[in-house]
C-alpha positions as CSV (number, residue, x, y, z in Angstrom):
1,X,-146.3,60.8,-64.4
2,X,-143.3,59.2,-64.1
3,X,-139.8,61.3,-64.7
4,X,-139.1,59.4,-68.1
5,X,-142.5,60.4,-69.8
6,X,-141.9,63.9,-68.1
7,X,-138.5,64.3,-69.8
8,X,-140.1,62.9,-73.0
9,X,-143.0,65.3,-72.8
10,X,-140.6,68.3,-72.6
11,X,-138.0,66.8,-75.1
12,X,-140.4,66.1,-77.9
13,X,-140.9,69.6,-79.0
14,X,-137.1,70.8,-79.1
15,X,-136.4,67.3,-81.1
16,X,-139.0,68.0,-83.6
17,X,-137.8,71.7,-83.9
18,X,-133.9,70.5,-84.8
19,X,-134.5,68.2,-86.8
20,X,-136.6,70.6,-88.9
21,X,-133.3,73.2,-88.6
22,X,-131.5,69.8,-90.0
23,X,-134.0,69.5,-93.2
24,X,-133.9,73.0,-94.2
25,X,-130.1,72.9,-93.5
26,X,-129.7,70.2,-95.8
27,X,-132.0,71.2,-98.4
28,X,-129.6,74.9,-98.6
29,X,-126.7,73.0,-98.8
30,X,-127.9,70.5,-101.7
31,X,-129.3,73.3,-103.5
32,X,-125.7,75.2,-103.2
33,X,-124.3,71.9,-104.4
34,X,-126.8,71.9,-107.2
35,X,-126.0,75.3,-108.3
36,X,-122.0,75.2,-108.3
37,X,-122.3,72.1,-110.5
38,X,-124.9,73.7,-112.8
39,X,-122.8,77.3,-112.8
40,X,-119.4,75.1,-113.3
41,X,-120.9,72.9,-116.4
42,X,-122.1,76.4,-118.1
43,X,-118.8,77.8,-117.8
44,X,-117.5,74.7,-119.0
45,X,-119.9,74.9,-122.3
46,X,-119.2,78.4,-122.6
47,X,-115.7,77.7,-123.0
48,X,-116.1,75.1,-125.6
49,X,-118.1,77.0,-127.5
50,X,-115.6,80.1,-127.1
51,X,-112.7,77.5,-128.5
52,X,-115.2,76.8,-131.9
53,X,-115.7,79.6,-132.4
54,X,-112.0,80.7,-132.1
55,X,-111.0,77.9,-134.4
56,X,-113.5,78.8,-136.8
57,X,-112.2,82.8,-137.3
58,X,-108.9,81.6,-137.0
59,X,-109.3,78.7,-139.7
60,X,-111.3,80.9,-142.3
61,X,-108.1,82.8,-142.0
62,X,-105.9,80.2,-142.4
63,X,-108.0,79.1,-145.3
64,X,-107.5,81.9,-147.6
65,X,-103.8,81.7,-146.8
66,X,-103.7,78.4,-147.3
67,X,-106.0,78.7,-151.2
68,X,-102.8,81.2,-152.1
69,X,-100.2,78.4,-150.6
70,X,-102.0,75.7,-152.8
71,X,-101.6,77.5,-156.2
72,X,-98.2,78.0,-155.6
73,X,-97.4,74.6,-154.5
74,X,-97.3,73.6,-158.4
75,X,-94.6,76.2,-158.7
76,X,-91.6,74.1,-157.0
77,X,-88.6,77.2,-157.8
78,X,-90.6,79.0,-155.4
79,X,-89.8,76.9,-152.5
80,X,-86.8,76.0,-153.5
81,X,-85.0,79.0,-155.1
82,X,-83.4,80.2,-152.2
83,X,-80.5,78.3,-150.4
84,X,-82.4,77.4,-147.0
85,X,-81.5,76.1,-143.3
86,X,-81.0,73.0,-142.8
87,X,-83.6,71.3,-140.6
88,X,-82.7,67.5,-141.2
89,X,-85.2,66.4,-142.9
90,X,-85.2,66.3,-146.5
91,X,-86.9,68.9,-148.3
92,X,-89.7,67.0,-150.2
93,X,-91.1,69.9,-151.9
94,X,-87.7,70.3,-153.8
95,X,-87.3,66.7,-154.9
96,X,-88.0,66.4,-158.5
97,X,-91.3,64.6,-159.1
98,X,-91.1,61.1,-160.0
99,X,-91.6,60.0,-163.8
100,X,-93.7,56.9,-163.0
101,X,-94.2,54.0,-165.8
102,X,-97.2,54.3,-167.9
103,X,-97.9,50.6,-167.7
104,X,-98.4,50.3,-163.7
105,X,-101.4,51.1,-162.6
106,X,-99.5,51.7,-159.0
107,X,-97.1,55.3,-158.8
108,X,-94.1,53.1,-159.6
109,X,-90.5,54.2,-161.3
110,X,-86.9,53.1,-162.0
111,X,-84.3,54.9,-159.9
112,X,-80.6,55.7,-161.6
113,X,-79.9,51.6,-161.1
114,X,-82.8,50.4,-163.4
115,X,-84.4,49.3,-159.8
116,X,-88.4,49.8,-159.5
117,X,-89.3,51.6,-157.0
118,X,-93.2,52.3,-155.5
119,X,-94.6,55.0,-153.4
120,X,-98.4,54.0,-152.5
121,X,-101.5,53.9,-155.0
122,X,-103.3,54.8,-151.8
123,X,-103.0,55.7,-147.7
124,X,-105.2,54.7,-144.7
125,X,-104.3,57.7,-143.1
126,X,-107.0,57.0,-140.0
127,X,-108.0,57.5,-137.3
128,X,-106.7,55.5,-134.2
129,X,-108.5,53.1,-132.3
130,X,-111.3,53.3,-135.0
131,X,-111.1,50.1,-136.6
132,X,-108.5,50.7,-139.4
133,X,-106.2,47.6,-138.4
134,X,-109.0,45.4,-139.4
135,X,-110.1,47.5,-142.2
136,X,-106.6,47.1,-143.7
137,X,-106.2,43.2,-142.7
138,X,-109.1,42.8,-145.1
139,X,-108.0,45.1,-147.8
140,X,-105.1,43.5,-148.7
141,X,-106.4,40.2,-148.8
142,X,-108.2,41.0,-151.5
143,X,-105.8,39.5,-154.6
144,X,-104.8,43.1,-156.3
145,X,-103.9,44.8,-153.2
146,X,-100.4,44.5,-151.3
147,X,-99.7,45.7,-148.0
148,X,-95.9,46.8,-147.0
149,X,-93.5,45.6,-144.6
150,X,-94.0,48.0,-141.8
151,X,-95.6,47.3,-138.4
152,X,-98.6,44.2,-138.7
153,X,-97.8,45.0,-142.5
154,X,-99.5,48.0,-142.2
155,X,-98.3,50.9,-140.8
156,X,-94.8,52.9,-142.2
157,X,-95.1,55.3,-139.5
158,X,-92.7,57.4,-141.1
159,X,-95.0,60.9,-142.6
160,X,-96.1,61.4,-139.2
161,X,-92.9,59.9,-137.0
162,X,-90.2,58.5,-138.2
163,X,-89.4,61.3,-140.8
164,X,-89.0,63.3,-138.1
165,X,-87.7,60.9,-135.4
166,X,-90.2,61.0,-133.2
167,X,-92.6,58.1,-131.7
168,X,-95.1,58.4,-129.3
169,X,-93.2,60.1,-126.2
170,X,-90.0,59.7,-127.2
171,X,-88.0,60.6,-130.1
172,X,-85.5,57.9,-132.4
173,X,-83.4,58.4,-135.0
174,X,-84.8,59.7,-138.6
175,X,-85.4,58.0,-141.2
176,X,-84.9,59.3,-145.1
177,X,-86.9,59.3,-147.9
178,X,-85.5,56.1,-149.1
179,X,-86.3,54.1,-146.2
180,X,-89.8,54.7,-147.1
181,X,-89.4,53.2,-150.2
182,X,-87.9,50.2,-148.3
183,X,-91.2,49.1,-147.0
184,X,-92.8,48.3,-150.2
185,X,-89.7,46.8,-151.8
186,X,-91.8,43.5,-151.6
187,X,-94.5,44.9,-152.9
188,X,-92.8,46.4,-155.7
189,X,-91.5,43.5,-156.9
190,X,-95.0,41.8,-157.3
191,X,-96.5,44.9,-158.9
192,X,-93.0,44.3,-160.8
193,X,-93.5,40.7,-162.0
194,X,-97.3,40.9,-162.3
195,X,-99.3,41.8,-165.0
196,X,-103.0,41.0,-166.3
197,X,-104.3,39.7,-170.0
198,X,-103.4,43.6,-171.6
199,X,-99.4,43.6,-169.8
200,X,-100.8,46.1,-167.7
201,X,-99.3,45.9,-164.0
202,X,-102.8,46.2,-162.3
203,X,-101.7,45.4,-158.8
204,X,-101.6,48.1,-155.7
205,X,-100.1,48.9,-152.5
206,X,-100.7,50.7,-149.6
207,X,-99.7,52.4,-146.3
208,X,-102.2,52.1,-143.6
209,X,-100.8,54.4,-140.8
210,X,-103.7,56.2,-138.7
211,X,-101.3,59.1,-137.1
212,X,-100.7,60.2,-140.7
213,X,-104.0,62.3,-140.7
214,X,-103.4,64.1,-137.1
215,X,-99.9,64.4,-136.1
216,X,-97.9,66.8,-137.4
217,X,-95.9,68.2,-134.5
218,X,-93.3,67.7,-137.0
219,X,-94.0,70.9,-138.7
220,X,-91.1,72.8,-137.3
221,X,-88.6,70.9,-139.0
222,X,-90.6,71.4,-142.9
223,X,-88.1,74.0,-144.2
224,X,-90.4,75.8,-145.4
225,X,-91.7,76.5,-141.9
226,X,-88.8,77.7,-140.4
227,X,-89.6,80.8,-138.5
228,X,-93.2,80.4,-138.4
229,X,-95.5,80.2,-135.5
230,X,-97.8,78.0,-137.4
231,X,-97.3,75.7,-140.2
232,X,-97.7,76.7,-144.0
233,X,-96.3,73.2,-145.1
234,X,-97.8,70.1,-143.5
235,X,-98.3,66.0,-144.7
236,X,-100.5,66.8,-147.5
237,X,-99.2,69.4,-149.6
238,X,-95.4,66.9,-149.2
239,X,-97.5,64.2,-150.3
240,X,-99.2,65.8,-152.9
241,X,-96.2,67.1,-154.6
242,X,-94.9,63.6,-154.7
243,X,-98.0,61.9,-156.0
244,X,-100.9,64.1,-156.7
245,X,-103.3,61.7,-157.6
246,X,-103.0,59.5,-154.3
247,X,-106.1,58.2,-152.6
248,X,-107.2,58.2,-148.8
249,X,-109.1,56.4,-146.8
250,X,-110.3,57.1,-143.4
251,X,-112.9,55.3,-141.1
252,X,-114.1,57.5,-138.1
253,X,-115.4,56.5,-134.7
254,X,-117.7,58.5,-132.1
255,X,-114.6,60.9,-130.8
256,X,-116.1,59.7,-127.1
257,X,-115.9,56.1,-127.5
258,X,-112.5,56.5,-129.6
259,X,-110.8,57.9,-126.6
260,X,-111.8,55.6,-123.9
261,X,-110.7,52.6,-126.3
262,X,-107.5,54.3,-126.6
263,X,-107.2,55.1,-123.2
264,X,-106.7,51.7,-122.4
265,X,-105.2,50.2,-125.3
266,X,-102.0,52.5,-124.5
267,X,-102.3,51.6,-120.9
268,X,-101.7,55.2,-119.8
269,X,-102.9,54.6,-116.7
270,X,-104.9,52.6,-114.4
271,X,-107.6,50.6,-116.1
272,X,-110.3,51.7,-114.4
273,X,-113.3,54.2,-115.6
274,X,-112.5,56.6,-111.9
275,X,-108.8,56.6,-113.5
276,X,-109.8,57.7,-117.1
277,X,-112.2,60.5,-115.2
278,X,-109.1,61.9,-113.9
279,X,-106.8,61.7,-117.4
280,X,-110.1,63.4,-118.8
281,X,-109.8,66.4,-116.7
282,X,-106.3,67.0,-116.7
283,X,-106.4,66.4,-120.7
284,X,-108.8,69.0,-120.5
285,X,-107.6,71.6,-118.2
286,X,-104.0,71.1,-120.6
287,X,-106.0,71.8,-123.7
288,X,-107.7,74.7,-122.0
289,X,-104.8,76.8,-120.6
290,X,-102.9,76.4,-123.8
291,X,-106.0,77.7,-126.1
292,X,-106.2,80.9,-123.8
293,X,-102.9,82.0,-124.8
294,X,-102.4,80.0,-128.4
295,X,-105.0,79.5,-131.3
296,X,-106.9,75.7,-131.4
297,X,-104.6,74.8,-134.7
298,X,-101.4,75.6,-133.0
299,X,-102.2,73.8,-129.5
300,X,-103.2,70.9,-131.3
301,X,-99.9,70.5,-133.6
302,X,-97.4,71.4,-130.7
303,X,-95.4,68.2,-129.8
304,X,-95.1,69.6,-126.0
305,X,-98.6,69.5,-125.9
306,X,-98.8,66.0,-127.1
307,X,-96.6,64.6,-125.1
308,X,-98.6,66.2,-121.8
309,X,-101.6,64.5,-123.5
310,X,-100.1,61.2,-124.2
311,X,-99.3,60.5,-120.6
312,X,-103.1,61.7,-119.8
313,X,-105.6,60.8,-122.3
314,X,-105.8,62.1,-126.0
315,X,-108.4,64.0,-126.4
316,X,-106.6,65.8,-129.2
317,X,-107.1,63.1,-131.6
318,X,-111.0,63.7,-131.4
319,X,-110.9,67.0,-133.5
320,X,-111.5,65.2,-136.3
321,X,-112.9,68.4,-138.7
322,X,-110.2,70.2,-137.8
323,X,-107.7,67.7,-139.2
324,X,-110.0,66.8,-142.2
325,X,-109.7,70.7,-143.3
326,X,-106.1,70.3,-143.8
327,X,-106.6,67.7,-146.1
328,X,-109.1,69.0,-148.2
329,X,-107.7,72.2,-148.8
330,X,-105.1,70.0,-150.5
331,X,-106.8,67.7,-152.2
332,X,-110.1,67.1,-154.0
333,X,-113.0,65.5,-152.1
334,X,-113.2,63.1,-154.6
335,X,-109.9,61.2,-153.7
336,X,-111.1,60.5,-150.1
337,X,-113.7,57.9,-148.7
338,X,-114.5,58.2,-145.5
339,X,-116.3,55.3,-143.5
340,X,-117.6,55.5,-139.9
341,X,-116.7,52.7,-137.6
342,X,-120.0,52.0,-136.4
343,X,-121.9,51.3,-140.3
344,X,-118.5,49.8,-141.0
345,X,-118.6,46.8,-138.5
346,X,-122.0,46.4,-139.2
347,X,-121.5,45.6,-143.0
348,X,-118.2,44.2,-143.7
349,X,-119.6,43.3,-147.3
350,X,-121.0,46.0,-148.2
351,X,-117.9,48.6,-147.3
352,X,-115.1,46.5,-148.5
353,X,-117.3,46.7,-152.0
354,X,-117.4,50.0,-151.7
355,X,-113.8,50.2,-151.0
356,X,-112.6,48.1,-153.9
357,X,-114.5,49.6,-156.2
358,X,-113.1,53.3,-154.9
359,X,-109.1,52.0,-155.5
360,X,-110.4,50.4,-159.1
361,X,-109.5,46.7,-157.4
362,X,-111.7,44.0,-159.2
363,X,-115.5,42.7,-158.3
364,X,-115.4,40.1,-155.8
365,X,-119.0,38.4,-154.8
366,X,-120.0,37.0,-151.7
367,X,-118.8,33.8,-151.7
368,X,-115.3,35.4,-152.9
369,X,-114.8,37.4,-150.3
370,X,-115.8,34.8,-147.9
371,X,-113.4,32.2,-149.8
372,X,-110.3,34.9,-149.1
373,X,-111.3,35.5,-145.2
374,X,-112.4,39.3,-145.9
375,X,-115.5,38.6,-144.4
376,X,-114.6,37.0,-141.1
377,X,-116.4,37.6,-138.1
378,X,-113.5,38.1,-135.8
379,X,-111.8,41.6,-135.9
380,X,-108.1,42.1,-135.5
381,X,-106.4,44.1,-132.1
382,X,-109.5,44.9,-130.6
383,X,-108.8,46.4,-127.3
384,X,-109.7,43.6,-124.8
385,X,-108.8,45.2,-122.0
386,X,-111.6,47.9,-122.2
387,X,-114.3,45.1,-122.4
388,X,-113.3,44.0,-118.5
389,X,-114.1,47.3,-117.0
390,X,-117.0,50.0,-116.2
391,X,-118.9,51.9,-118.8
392,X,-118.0,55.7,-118.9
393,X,-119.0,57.9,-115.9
394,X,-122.0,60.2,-117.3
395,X,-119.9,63.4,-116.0
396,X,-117.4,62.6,-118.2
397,X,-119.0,61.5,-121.1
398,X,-121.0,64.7,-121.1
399,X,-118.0,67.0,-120.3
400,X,-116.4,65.4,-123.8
401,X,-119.6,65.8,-125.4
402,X,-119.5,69.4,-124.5
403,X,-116.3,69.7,-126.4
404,X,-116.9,67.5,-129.1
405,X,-120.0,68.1,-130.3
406,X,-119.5,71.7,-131.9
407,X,-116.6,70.4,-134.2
408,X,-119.1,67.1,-135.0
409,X,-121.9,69.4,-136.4
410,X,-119.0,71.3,-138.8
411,X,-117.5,67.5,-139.4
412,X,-121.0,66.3,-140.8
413,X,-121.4,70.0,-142.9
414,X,-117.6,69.6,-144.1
415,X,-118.6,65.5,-145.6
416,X,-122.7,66.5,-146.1
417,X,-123.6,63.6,-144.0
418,X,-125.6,64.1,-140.9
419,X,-124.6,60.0,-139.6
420,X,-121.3,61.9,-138.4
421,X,-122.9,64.4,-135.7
422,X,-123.1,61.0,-133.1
């Protein structure tokens, strides 16, 4: 035997014996692997379902509080009886309400000049990154509905921001109640000079602005906060005692695919899926240390939280019944349709019917709609950048799920529709 095939002979054994050690070593340390991920995604769900239920105790409280708030918000001497700080903003609940003209079917009056003046007959109030650009390009093509001179003719900003002087991470100079009036100036003159066969002014305008129906770290400065830790007063009840009869709109998208759209829409960071995996867990972590110490409602309308979310991604936009229940405490169900982005794009036709018939605007057939471009094919400020990179990592898109889904299943009690679980 030569020495080669004597070292083999004696070498065999001991090979065979490590790498066995080297299987069963591997296998232990895949199953540890296994078992920290499992153990980290249960405390992960745990602690999503902990924040529900949170909000949900916190919110019925809120509720009844918010029931007493919304019989007294007829009586305006209650506010307003008492000399109060001044917050600079104007105080909207002590602003006489408006006497608007019988004959306009739009909430339109004459100021102390003889001047007509137009708040609007309705609001697409959101949500971002959902599809209400488009939705509102076609809307007021349609020949009894005006838009407003505010950004793409669409969006006043100015409930959720510029009231306030604030924009997205940065904050500008207020803006008063009459320069909301300013942006539909135009409009108001062709409700003005316009009227149908009976005299009646039948023609309408609106304010599309998506952050209306989210953002109110703005709160603070409603005098009739002052000195709370959470907000009494918020968008709805100012609106409400201006025009009480206003009508919302509001198209919905899957909470998941919402934020990665707007991830890279507001290029907050690199446009790749690894990069929004990272935004996604520091958005998340942000969220979660502020909810240990503060309830759900409050971390969600804090402007220092927004701002660490806006440089992240904003996953606080997703909360959708949680927003929605601030509105309807306000106002009846029946001034509200609400679309989802996915039947929406789908069937132009069939929810821009729906649509007109909800604001009272005339019939229009197929071939009408077609004839004013409400029907194109081609949707306005889609996010193009999204459509050049990877789809969401599974990780993540379960991790949102996970914190998503709980507020989904009280989203699709809340409207009685089950299409809004996703």
């Amino acid at each position: 035997m030569t020495l080669s095939m004597r070292m083999q002979y004696h070498w065999n054994p001991i090979a065979v014996k490590l790498s066995r050690q080297l299987k069963n070593l591997y296998s232990t340390i895949l199953i540890f692997l296994i078992a920290c991920i499992l153990v980290t995604l249960t405390l992960d769900s745990l602690n999503r379902q902990k924040m529900f239920l949170d909000f949900n105790a916190s919110s019925k409280i809120h509720s009844s509080r918010s029931n007493e708030s919304h019989l007294r918000i007829d009586h305006q001497e209650k506010y307003c009886q008492n000399k109060r700080q001044n917050t600079k903003v104007e105080d909207i609940l002590c602003m006489k309400p408006f006497q608007y003209l019988p004959n306009f079917k739009n909430p339109c009056w004459k100021d102390v000049n003889h001047a007509i003046k137009c708040l609007p007959y309705f609001m697409l109030i959101g949500m971002d990154k959902s599809g209400s650009s488009d939705l509102f390009d076609r809307l007021i093509k349609h020949p009894e509905i005006k838009g407003n001179t505010g950004s793409r003719g669409k969006e006043t900003m100015w409930w959720s921001w510029k009231r306030y002087g604030l924009w997205l991470t940065r904050t500008i100079k207020r803006q008063n109640f009459n320069d909301y009036t300013s942006y539909f100036a135009v409009s108001a003159e062709q409700i003005s000079n316009t009227t149908n066969d009976q005299g009646y002014h039948n023609l309408i305008t609106g304010d599309g602005t998506p952050m209306d129906m989210w953002d109110f770290r703005g709160w603070p400065q409603i005098p009739q906060n002052m000195n709370k830790s959470e907000p009494e007063i918020l968008t709805p009840h100012l609106i409400r005692h201006l025009y009480p009869e206003m009508k919302f709109i509001i198209i919905l998208r899957n909470p998941i695919d919402r934020l990665y759209s707007d991830y890279f829409f507001l290029k907050l960071g690199r446009p790749t899926s690894a990069a929004f995996d990272v935004a996604v867990n520091s958005s998340l972590q942000i969220l979660n240390e502020c909810n240990r110490v503060n309830s759900l409602r409050k971390c969600l309308y804090d402007a220092k939280q927004h701002y660490k979310w806006d440089i992240k991604a904003r996953i606080h936009l997703g909360f959708y019944y949680v927003y929605l229940l601030e509105w309807f405490k306000v106002f009846p169900r029946d001034q509200f349709i609400i679309l989802r982005t996915e039947d929406y794009s789908t069937d132009v036709f069939h929810h821009m019917s729906e649509l007109h018939k909800f604001l009272g605007a005339g019939d229009l057939s197929l071939k009408q709609m077609n004839d004013l471009g409400i029907l194109s094919k081609e949707h306005v400020y889609e996010t193009k950048a999204k459509q050049k990179v990877a789809l969401m990592s599974n990780v993540t898109r379960e991790k949102l799920l996970n914190l998503y889904t709980p507020f989904n299943n009280e989203l699709a009690v809340l409207l009685n529709d089950s299409r809004f679980r996703w």
